[in-house]
C-alpha positions in Angstrom: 35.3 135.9 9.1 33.9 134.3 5.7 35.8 130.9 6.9 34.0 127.5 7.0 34.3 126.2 10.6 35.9 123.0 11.4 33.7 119.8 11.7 34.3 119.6 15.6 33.1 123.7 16.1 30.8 123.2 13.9 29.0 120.5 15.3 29.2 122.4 18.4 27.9 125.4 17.3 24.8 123.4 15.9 21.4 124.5 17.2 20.1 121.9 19.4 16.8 119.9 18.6 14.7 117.2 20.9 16.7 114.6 21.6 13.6 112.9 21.4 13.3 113.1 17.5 16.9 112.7 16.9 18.3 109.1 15.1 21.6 107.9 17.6 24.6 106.3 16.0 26.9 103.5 17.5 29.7 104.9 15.3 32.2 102.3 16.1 31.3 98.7 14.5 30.6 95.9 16.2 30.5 92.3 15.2 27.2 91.2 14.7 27.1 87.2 14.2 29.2 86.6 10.7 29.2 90.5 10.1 30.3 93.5 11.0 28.0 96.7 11.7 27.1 99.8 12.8 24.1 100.1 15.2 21.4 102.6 14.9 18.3 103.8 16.5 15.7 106.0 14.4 12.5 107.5 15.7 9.3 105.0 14.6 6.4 105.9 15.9 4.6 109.4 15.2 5.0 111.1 18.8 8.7 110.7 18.1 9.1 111.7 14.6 7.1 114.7 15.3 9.8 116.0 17.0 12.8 115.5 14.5 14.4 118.9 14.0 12.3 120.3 16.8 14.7 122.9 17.8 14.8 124.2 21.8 14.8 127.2 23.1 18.5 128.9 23.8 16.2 130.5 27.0 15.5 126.5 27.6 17.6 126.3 30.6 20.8 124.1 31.5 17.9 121.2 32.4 16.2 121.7 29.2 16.8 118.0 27.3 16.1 116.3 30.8 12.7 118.6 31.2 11.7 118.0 27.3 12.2 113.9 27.6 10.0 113.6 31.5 7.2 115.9 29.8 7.1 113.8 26.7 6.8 110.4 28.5 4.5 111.7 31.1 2.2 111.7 28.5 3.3 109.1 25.8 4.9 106.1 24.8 8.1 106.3 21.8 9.1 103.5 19.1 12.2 103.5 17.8 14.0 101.2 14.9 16.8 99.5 16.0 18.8 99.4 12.6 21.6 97.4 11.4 24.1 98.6 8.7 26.5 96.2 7.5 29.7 96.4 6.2 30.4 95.2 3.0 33.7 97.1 2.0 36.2 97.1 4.2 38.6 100.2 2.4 35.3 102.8 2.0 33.9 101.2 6.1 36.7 101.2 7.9 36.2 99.2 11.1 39.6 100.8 12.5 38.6 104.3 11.9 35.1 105.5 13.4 35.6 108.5 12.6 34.6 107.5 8.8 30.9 107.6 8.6 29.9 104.5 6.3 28.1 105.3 3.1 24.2 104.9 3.2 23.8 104.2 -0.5 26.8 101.2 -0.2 24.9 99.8 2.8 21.4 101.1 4.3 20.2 100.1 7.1 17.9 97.5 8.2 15.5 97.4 10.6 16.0 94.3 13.1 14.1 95.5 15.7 11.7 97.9 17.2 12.3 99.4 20.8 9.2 99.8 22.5 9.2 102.9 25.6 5.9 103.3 27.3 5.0 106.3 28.8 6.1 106.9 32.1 8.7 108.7 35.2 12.0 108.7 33.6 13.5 110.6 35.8 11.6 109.8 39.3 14.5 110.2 41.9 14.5 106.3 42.7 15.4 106.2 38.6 18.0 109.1 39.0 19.7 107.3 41.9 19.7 103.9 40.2 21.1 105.2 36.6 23.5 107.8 38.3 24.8 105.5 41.5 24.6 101.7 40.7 24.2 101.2 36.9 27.1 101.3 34.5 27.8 101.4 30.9 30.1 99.2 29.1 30.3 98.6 25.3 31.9 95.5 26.1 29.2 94.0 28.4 27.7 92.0 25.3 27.5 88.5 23.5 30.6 87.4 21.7 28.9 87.5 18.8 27.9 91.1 19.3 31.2 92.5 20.6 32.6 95.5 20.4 35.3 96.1 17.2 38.4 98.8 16.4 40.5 100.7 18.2 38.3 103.5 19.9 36.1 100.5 21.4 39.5 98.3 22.6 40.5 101.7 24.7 36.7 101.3 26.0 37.6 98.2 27.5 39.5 99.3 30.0 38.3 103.2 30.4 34.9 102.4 30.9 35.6 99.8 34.3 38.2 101.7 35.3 35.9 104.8 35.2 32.7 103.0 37.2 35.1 101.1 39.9 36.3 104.5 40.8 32.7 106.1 41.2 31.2 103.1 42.7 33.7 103.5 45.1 33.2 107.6 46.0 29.9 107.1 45.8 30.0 104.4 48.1 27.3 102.1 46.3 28.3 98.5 44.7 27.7 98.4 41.4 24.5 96.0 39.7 23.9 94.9 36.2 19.9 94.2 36.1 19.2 90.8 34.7 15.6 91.8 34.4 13.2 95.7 33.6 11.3 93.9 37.1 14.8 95.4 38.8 14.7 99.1 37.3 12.8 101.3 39.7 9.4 102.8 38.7 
């Protein structure tokens, strides 16, 4: 019709690429130490960046991103920067706000780690099981000094249990935070 499409279409309408290649965003801030900052993670190493903008197949199937990542790691490890970008103006990086995507050029990001994947069964079935039955995902599971910041993440605080206790319970399996990788299934 000659119309732009709205951000949230848009975005859907987006051909997909390998997740593989892709750079993930926390896009809510956190507090990390005396700071506050978004969290990053960008493909490192070459097997990884190879596949930036690596679109898939529409004829990929409905298992396509799950099939792409277990043939990838059969076969080879992935690095991945673990990025910090700070705030350092509270009006143009709003902490409240995430949907406001902080300005690179007012505050890049720095590399403060590097996340190390060997190769290997990510999706064996005892891995399945354990991600999909026992393990659970909360923003707020984290050191004071790296806890979670703004409104979105304060509803996370009590979605996010709320939302595991409930499957734990259908699924009839108690849940389990490893303290160790010697606990993650091979």
């Amino acid at each position: 019709m000659g119309r732009p499409l709205p951000p949230a279409i848009e975005t859907l309408a987006a051909t997909n690429h390998h997740i593989l290649g892709e750079t993930f965003h926390s896009m809510a801030a956190i507090r990390y130490g005396d700071h506050v900052a978004k969290i990053s993670a960008a493909p490192r190493s070459a097997s990884v960046r190879a596949l930036t903008g690596g679109p898939i197949s529409r004829k990929a199937g409905e298992s396509a991103l799950r099939d792409l990542v277990t043939a990838f790691f059969a076969r080879d490890a992935a690095e991945y920067d673990l990025r910090a970008q700070l705030c350092v103006d509270v009006d143009q990086m709003p902490i409240e706000d995430a949907s406001v995507l902080w300005s690179e050029d007012l505050s890049p990001h720095q590399t403060v780690a590097v996340l190390r994947l060997p190769a290997q069964d990510p999706y064996s079935d005892a891995r399945r099981r354990y991600a999909d039955d026992v393990l659970s995902f909360n923003p707020w599971h984290a050191l004071q000094a790296h806890r979670p910041l703004g409104s979105i993440m304060r509803s996370r605080r009590y979605a996010y249990p709320s939302s595991s206790a409930y499957r734990h319970t259908v699924n009839g399996v108690a849940e389990h935070e490893p303290a160790t990788i010697d606990e993650l299934p091979g």
